[in-house]
N, C-alpha and C positions, 0 to 999 in steps of 0.2 A: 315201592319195589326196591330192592337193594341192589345196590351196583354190583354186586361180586353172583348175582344171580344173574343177572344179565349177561355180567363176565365172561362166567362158565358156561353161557349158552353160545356165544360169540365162538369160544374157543370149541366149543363142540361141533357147531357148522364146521369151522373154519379145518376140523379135521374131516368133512366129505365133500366140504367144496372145491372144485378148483379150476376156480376159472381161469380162462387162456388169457394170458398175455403175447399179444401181437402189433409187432410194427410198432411198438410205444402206444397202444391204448388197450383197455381194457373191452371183454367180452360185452356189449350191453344185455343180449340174453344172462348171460352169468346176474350179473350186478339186477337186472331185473328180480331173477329166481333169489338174489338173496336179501332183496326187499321184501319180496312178498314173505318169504321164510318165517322174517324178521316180526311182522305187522301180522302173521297168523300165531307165533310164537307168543307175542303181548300178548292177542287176543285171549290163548288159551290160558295163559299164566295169569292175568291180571286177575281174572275173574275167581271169587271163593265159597265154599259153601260153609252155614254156621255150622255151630256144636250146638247142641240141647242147650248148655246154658249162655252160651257166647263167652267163654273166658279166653278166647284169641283175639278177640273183637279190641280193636282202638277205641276208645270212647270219643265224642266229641271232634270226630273227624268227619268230612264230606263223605258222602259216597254213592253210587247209583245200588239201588235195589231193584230186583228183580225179583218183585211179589204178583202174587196169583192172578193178579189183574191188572200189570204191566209193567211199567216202569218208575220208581220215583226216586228222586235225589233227598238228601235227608242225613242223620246221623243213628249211630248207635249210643244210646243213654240209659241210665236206669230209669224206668216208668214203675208207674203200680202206686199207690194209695197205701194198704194195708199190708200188702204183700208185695214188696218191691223184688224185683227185675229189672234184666236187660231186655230192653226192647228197641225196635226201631223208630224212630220219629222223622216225620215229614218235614219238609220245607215251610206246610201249613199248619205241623202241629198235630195229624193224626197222630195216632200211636197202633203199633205194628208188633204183635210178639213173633221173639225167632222163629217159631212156627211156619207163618206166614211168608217168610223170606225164603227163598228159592237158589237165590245168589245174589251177590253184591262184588263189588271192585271202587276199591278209595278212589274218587276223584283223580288224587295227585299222581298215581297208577297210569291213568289212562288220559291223562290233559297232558297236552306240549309241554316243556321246559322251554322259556325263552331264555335269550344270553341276556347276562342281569339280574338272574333271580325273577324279574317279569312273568307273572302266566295270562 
């Protein structure tokens, strides 16, 4: 996810929020409301739906899929034999056409940042 997208969401709260400062500390209701804001805003933005062929798609990157019978972690690669494609690929090596994909959101998206580089 890009910093300048985040940015402009920060900066768009930050024009309907406003929370009370009093006595030198801040509201905890406030700071609560603009936690959750924050952790529903990811939620909605991280997640994406494919195109027919996947030409937005990263290749060879982590990511959670959300296919027809739950959940799996895995990449986007070219699959196919005779007729190659993008498809999704499993952790175990299934193979998944975009079809099949419902939604997905890259790993790096939705895993902490530690300080360090660390995740």
């Amino acid at each position: 996810m890009k910093k300048e997208l985040i940015e402009n969401a920060a900066n768009s709260y930050a024009g309907i929020a406003r929370p009370s400062f009093v006595n030198g500390e801040f509201d905890r209701n406030a700071i609560a409301d603009a936690f959750e804001y924050g952790a529903q805003w990811l939620i909605n933005n991280a997640w994406r739906e494919t195109s027919p062929h996947g030409e937005e798609l990263k290749r060879n990157v982590h990511v959670i899929a959300r296919i027809k019978r739950g959940f799996c972690i895995g990449r986007f690669d070219v699959v196919g034999y005779f007729h190659e494609y993008i498809g999704f690929i499993t952790q175990s090596g299934i193979e998944f056409p975009l079809s099949d994909i419902l939604e997905y959101a890259y790993l790096d998206d939705i895993t902490p940042k530690r300080k360090g580089g660390a995740q």
